[in-house]
KOLZA-198712 format. One record per residue: residue number from 1; residue in three letters; x, y, z of N, C-alpha, C, O in turn. Coordinates in steps of 0.1 Angstrom, whole numbers, plus 5000, padded with zeros to 4 digits. Layout:
<sites>
+-----+------+------+------+------+-------+-------+-------+------+------+------+------+------+------+
| seq | type | n_px | n_py | n_pz | ca_px | ca_py | ca_pz | c_px | c_py | c_pz | o_px | o_py | o_pz |
+-----+------+------+------+------+-------+-------+-------+------+------+------+------+------+------+
| NUM |  ALA |    X |    Y |    Z |     X |     Y |     Z |    X |    Y |    Z |    X |    Y |    Z |
...
+-----+------+------+------+------+-------+-------+-------+------+------+------+------+------+------+
</sites>
This chain:
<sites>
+-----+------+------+------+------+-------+-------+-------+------+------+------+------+------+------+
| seq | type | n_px | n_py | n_pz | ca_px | ca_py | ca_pz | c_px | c_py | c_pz | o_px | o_py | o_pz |
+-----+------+------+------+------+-------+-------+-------+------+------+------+------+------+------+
|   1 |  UNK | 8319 | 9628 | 7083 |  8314 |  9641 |  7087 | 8325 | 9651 | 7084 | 8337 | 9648 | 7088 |
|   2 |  UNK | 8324 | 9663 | 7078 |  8337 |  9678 |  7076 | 8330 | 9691 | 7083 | 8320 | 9697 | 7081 |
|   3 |  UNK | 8343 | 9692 | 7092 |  8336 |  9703 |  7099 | 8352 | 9711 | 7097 | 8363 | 9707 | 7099 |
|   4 |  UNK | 8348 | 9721 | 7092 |  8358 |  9729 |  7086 | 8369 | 9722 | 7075 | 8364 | 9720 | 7064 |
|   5 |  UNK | 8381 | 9718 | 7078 |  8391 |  9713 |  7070 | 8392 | 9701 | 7072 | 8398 | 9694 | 7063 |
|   6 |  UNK | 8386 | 9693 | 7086 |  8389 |  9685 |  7092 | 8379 | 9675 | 7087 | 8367 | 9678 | 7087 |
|   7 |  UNK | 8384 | 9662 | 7084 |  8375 |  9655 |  7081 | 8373 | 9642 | 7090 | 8383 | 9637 | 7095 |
|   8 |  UNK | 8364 | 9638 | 7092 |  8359 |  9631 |  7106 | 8353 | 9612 | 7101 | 8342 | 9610 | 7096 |
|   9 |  UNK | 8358 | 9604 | 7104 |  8352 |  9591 |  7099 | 8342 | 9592 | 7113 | 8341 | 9601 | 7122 |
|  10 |  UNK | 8334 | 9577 | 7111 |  8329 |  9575 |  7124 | 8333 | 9562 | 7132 | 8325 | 9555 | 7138 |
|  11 |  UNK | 8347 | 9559 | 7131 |  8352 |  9556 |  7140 | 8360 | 9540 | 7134 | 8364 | 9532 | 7143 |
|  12 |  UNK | 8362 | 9537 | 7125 |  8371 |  9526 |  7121 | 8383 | 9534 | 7118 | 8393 | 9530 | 7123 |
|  13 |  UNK | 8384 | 9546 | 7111 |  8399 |  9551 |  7108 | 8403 | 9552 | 7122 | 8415 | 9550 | 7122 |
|  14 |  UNK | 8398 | 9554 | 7136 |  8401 |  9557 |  7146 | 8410 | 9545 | 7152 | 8422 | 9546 | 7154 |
|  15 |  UNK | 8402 | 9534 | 7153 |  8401 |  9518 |  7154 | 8419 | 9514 | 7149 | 8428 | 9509 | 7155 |
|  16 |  UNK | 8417 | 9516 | 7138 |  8427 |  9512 |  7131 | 8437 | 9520 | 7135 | 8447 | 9513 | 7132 |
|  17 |  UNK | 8442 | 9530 | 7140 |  8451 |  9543 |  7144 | 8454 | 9537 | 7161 | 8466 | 9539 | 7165 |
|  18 |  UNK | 8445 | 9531 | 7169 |  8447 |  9532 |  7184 | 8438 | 9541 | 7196 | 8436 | 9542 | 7208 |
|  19 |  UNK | 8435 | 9547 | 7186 |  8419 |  9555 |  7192 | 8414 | 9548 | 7198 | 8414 | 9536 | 7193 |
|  20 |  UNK | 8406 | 9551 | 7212 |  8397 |  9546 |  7217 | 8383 | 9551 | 7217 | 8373 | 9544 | 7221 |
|  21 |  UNK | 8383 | 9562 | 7214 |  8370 |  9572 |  7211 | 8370 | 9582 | 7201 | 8381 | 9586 | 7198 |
|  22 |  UNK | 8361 | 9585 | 7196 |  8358 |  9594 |  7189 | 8365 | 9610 | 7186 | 8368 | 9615 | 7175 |
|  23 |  UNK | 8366 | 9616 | 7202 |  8371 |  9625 |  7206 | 8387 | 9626 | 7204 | 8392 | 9637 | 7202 |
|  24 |  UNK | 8394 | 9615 | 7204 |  8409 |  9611 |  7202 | 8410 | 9612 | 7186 | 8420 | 9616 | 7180 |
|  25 |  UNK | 8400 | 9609 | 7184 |  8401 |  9608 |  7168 | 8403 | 9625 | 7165 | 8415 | 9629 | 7163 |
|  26 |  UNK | 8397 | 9630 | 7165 |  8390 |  9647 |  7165 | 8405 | 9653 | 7173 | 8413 | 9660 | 7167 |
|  27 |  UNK | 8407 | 9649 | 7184 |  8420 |  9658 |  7186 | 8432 | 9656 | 7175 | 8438 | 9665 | 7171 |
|  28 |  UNK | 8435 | 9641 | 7172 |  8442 |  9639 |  7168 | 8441 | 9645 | 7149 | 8452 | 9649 | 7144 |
|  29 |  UNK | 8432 | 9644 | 7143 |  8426 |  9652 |  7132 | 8430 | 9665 | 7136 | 8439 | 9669 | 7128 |
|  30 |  UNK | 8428 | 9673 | 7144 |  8431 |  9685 |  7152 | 8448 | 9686 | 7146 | 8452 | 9688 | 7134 |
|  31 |  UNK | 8454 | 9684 | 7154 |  8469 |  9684 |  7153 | 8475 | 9682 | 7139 | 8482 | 9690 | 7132 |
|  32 |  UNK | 8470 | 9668 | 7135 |  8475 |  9668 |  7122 | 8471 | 9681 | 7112 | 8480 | 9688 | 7106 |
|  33 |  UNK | 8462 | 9683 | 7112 |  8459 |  9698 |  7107 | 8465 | 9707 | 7106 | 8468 | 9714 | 7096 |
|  34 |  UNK | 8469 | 9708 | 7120 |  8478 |  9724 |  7124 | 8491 | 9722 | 7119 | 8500 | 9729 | 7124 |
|  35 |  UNK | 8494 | 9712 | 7109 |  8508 |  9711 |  7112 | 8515 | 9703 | 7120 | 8527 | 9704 | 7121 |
|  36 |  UNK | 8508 | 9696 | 7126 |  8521 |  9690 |  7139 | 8522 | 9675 | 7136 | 8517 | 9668 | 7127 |
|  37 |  UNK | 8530 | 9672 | 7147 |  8532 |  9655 |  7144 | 8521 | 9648 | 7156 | 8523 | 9651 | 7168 |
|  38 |  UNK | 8512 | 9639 | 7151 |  8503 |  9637 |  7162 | 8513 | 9626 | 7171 | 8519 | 9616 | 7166 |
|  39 |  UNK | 8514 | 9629 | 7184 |  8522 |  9621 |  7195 | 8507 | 9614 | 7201 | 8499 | 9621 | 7207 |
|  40 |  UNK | 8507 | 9602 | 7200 |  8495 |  9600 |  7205 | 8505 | 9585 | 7217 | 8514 | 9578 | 7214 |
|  41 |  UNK | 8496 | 9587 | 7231 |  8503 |  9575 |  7241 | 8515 | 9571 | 7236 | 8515 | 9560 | 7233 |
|  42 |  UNK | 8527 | 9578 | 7233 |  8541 |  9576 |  7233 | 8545 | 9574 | 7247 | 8552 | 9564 | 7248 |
|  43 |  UNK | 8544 | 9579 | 7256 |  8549 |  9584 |  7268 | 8543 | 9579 | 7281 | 8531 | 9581 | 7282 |
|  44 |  UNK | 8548 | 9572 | 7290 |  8539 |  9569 |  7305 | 8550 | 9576 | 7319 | 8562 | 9575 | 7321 |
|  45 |  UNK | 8546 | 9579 | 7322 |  8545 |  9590 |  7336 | 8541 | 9583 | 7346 | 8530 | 9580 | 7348 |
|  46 |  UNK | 8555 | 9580 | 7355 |  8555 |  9571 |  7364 | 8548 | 9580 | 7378 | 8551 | 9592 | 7379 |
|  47 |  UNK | 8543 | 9576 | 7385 |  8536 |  9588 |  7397 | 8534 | 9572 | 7406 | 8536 | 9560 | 7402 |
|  48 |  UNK | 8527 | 9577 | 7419 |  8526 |  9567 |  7428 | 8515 | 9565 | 7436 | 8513 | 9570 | 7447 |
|  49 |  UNK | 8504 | 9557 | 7430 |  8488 |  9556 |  7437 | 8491 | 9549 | 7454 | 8494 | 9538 | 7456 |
|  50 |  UNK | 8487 | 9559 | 7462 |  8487 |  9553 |  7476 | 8493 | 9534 | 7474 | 8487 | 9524 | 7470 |
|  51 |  UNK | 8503 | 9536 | 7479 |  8506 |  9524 |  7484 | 8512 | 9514 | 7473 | 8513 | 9502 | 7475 |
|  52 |  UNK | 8514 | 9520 | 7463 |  8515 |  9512 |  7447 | 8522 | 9518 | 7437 | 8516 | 9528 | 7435 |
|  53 |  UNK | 8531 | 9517 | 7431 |  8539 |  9523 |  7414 | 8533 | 9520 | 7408 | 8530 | 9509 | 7406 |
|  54 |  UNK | 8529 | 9531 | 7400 |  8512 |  9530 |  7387 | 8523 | 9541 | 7379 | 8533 | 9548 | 7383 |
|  55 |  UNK | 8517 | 9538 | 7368 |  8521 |  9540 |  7351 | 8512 | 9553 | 7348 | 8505 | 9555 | 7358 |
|  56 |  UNK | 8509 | 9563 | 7338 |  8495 |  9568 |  7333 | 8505 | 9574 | 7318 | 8514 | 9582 | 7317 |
|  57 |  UNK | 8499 | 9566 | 7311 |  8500 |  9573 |  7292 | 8486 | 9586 | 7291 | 8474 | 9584 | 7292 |
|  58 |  UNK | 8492 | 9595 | 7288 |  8490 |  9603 |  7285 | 8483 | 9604 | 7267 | 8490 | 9600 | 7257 |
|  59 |  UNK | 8474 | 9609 | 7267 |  8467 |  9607 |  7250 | 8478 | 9617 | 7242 | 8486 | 9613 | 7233 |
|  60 |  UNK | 8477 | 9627 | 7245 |  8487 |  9635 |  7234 | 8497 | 9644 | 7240 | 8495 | 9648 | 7252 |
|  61 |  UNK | 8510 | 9646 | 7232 |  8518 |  9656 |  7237 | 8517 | 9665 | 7224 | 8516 | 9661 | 7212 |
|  62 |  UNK | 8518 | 9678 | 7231 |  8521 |  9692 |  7223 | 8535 | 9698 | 7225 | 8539 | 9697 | 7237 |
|  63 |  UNK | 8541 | 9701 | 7220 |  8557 |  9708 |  7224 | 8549 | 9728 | 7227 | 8539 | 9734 | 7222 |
|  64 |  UNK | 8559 | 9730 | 7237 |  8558 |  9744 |  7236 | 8564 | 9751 | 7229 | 8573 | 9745 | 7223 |
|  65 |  UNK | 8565 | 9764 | 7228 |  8577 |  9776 |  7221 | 8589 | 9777 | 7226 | 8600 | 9778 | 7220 |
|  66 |  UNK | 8586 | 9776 | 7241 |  8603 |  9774 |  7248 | 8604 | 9764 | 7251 | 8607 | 9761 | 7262 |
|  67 |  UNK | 8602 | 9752 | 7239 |  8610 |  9736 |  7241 | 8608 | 9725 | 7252 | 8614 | 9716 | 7255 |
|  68 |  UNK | 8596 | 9731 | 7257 |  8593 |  9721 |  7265 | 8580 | 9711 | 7258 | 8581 | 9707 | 7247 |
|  69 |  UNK | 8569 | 9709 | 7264 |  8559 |  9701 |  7257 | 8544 | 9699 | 7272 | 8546 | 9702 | 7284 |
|  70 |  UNK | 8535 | 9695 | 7268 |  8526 |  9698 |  7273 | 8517 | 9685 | 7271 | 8518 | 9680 | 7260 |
|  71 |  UNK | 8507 | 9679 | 7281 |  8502 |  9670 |  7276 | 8488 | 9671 | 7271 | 8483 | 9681 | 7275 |
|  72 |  UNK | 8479 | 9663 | 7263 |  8464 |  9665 |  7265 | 8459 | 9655 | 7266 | 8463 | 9645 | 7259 |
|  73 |  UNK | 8449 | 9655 | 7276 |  8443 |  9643 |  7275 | 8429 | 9643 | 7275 | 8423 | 9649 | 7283 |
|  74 |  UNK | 8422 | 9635 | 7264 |  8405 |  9636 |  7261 | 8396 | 9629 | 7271 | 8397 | 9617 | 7274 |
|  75 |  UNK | 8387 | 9636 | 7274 |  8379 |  9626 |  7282 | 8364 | 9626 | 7279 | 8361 | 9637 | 7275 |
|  76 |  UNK | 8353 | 9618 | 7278 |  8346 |  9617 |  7275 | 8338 | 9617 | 7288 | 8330 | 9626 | 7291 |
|  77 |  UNK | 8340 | 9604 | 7294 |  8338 |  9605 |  7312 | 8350 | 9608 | 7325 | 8361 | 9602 | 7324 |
|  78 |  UNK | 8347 | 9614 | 7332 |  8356 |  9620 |  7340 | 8355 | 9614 | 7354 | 8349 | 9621 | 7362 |
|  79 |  UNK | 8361 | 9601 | 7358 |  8354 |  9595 |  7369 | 8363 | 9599 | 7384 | 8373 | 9605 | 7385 |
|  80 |  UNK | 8354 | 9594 | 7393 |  8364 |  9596 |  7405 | 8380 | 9590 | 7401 | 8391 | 9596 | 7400 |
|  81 |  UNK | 8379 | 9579 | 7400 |  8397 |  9574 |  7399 | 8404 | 9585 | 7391 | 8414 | 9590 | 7395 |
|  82 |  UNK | 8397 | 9587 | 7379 |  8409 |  9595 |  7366 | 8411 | 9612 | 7376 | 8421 | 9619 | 7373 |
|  83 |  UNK | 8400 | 9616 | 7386 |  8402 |  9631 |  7389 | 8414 | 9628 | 7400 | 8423 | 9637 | 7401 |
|  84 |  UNK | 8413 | 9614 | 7409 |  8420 |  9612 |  7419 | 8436 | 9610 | 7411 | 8446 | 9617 | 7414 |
|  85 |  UNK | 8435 | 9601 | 7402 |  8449 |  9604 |  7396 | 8454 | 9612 | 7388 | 8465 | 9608 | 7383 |
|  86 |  UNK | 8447 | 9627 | 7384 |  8455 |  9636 |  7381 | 8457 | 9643 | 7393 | 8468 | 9648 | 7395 |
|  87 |  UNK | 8452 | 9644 | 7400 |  8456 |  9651 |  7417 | 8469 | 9643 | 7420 | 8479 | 9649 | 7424 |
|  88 |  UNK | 8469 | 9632 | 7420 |  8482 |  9623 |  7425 | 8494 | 9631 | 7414 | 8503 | 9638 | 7418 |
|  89 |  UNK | 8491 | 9629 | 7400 |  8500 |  9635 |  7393 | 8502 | 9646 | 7392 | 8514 | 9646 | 7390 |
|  90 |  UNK | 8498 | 9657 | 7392 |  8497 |  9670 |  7395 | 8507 | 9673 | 7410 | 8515 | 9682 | 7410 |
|  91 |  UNK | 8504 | 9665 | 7420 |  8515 |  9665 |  7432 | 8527 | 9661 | 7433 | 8535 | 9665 | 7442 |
|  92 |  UNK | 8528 | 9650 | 7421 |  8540 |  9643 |  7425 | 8547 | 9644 | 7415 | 8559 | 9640 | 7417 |
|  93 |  UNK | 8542 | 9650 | 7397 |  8551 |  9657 |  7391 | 8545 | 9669 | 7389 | 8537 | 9671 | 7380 |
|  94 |  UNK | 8549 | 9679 | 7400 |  8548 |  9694 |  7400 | 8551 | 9702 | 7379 | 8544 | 9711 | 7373 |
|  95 |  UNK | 8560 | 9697 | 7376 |  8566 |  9702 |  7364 | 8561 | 9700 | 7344 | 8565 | 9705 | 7333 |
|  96 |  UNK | 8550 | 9689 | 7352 |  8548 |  9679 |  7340 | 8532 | 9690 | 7338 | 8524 | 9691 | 7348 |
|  97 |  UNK | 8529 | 9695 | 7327 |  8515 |  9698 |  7325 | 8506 | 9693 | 7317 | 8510 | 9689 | 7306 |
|  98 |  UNK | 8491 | 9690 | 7320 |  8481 |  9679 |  7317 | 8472 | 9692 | 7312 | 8469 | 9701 | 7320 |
|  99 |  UNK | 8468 | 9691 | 7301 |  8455 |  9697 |  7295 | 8445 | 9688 | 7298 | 8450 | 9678 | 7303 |
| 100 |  UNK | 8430 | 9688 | 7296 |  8418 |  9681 |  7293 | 8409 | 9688 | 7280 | 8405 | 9700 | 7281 |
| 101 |  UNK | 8405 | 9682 | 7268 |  8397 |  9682 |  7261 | 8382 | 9673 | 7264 | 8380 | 9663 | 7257 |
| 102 |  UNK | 8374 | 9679 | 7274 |  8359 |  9671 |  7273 | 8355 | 9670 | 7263 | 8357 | 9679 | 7255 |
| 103 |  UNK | 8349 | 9660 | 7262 |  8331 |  9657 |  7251 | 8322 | 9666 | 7257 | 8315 | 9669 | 7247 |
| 104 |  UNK | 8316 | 9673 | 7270 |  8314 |  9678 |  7276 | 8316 | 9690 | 7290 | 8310 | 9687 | 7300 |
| 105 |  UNK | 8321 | 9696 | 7290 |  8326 |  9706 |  7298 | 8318 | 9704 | 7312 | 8323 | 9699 | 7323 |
| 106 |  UNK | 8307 | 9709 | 7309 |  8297 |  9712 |  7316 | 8287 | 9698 | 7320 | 8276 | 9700 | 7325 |
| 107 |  UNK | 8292 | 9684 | 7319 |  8286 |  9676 |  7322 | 8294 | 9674 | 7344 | 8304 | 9677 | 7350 |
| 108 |  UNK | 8281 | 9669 | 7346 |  8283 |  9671 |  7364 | 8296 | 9655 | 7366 | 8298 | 9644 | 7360 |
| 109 |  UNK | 8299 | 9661 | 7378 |  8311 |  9651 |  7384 | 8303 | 9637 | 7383 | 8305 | 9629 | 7375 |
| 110 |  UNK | 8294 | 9635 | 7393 |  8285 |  9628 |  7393 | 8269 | 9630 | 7396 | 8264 | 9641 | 7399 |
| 111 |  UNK | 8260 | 9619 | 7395 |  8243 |  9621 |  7397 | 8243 | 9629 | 7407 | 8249 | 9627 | 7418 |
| 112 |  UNK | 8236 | 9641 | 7404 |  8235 |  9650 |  7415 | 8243 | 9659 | 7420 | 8240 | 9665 | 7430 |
| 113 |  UNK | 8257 | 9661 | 7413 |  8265 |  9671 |  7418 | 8269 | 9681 | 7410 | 8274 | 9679 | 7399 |
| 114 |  UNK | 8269 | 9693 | 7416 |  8265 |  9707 |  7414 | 8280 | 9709 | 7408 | 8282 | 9721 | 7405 |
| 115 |  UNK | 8290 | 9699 | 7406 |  8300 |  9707 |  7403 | 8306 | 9702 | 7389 | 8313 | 9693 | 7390 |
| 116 |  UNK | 8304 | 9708 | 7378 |  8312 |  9703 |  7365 | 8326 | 9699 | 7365 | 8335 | 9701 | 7373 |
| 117 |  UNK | 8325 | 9694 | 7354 |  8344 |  9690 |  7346 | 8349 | 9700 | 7349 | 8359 | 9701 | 7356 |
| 118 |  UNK | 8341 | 9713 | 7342 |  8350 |  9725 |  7340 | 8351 | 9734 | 7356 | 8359 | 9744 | 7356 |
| 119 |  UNK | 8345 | 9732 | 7365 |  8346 |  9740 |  7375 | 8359 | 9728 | 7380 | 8371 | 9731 | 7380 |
| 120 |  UNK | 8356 | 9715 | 7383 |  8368 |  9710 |  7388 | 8381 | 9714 | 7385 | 8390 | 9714 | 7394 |
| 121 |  UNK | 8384 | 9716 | 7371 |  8394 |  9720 |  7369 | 8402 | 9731 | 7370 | 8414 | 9733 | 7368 |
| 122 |  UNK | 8387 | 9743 | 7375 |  8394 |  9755 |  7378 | 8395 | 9753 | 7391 | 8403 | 9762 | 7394 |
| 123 |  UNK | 8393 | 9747 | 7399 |  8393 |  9748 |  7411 | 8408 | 9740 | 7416 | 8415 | 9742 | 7426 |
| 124 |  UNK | 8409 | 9729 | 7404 |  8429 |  9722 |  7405 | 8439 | 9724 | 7398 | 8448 | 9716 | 7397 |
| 125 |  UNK | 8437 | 9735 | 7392 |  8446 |  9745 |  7382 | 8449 | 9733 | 7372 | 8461 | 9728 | 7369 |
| 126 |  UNK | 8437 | 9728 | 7365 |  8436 |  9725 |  7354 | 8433 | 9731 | 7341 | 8421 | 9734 | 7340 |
| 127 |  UNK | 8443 | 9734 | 7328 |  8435 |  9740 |  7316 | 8425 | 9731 | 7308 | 8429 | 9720 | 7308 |
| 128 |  UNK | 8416 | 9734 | 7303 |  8406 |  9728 |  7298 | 8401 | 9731 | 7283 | 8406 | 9741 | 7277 |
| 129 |  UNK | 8395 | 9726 | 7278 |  8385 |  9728 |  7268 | 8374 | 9722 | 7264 | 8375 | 9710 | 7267 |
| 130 |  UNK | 8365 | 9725 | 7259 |  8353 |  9718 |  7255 | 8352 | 9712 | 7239 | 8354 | 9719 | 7230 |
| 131 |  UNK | 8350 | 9700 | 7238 |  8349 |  9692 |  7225 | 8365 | 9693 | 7216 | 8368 | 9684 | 7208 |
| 132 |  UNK | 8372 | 9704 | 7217 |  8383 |  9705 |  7205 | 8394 | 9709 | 7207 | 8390 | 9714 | 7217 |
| 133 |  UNK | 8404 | 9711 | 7207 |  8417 |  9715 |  7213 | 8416 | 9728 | 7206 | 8415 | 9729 | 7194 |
| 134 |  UNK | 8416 | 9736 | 7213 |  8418 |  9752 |  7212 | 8428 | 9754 | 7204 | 8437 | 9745 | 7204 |
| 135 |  UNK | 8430 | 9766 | 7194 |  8439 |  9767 |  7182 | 8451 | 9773 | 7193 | 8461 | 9767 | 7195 |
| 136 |  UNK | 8449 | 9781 | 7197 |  8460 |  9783 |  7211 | 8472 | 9774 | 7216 | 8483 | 9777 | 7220 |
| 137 |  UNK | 8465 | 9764 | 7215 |  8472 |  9749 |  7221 | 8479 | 9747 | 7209 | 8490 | 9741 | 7211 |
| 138 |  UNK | 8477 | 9748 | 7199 |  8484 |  9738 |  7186 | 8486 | 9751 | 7185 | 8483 | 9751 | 7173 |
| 139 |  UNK | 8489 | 9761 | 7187 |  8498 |  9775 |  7180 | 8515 | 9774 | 7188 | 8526 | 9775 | 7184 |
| 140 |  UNK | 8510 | 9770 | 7200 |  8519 |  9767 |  7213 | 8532 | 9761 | 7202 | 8544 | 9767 | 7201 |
| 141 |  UNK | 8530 | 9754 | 7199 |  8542 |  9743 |  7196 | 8544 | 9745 | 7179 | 8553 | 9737 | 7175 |
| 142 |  UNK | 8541 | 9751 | 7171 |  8541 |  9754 |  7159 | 8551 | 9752 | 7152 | 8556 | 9763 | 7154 |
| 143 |  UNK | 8561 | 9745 | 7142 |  8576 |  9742 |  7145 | 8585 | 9738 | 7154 | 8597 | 9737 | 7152 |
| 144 |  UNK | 8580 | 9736 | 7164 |  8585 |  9727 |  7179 | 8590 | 9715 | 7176 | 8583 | 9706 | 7171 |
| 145 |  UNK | 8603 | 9714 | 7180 |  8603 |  9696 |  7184 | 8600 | 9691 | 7200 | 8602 | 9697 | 7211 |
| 146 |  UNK | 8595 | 9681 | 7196 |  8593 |  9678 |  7214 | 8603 | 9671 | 7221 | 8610 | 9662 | 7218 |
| 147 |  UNK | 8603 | 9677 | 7231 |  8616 |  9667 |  7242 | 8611 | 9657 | 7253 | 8599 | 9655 | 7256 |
| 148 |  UNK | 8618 | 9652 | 7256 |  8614 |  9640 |  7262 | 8614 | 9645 | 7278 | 8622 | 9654 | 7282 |
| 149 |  UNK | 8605 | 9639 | 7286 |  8602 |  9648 |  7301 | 8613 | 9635 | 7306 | 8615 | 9625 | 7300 |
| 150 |  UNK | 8620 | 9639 | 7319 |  8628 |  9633 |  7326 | 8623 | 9622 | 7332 | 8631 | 9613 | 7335 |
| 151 |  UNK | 8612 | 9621 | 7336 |  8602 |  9611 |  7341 | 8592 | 9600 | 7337 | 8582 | 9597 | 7343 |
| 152 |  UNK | 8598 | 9594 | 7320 |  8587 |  9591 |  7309 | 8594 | 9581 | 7304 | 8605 | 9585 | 7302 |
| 153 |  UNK | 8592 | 9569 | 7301 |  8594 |  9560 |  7294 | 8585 | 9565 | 7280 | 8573 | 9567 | 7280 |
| 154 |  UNK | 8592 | 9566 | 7269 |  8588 |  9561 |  7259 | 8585 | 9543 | 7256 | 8590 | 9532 | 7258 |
| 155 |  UNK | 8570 | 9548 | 7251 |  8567 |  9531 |  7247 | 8567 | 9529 | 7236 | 8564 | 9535 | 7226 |
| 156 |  UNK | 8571 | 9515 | 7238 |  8581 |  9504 |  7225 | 8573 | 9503 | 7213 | 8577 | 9497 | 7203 |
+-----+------+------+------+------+-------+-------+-------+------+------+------+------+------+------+
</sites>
C-alpha cells in the first residue's frame, strides 16, 4: 500500500525488522522518511510497579532541538496495565517524555466507557496522535543526535 511517499508492506517487512504491529511499521516508515535514524526499543526505563522493579522499552525515540529526546510509543489497544504503567512512569520519571500514536484515538478505555485514548491523555498530560506521528514530532529532532537519558539501559 503508498500513501504519500511512504510505502507500506502488509506486514513481513515489519516481521523481519522487530515490529510487532502494523502501526510500528508506519511509524517507523514515518521517521525514516523525515530523515531520521529509526531508534526502535533501544532503550528500557527502569520505573517501579507497586512492590516490584519492572523494565518498560519504549517503541521509538525522537531527539529534540535542544538535545534532548522524546519517546513514542504506538498503541493499538490501550489496556488498564499499559495506562497504569505510564502513570507509574510519568511519576517516577518526572523528566523522561512519552508520546502515544493510536490506531484509534477515539476508541473507548473499555466496553462501555465514556472515556477515550485521547481524553485520557488529556486528562494525564499526555501528547497524542491519531494513526501517524505528526510531522511536528519528526520536525522536533531534524539533525539531532540523540542522547542517552540517565535512567536507560541501552539493549544489547
Amino acid at each position: 500500500m503508498v500513501r504519500g511517499l511512504i510505502t507500506i508492506s502488509k506486514r513481513p517487512h515489519g516481521l523481519i525488522q522487530g515490529y510487532r504491529s502494523g502501526l510500528e511499521e508506519k511509524c517507523a516508515a514515518q521517521i525514516e522518511a523525515a530523515g531520521l535514524t529509526v531508534h526502535f526499543e533501544e532503550d528500557k526505563l527502569k520505573y517501579t510497579w507497586p512492590k516490584r522493579q519492572s523494565t518498560y522499552t519504549p517503541d521509538f525515540k525522537l531527539p529534540t532541538k535542544e538535545g534532548g529526546y522524546f519517546y513514542i510509543e504506538s498503541k493499538g489497544r490501550f489496556t488498564v496495565s499499559d495506562r497504569q504503567k505510564h502513570l507509574l512512569i510519568k511519576e517516577q520519571l518526572p523528566d523522561i517524555e512519552i508520546r502515544f500514536v493510536f490506531s484509534n484515538e477515539n476508541a473507548k478505555l473499555y466496553k462501555g466507557s465514556k472515556t477515550s485514548y485521547a481524553q485520557w491523555c488529556d486528562k494525564h498530560g499526555f501528547q497524542y496522535a491519531n494513526k501517524r506521528i505528526p510531522d511536528e514530532w519528526l520536525e522536533e529532532g531534524a539533525n539531532c543526535d540523540v542522547t542517552e537519558p540517565e535512567n536507560s539501559e541501552p539493549s544489547a
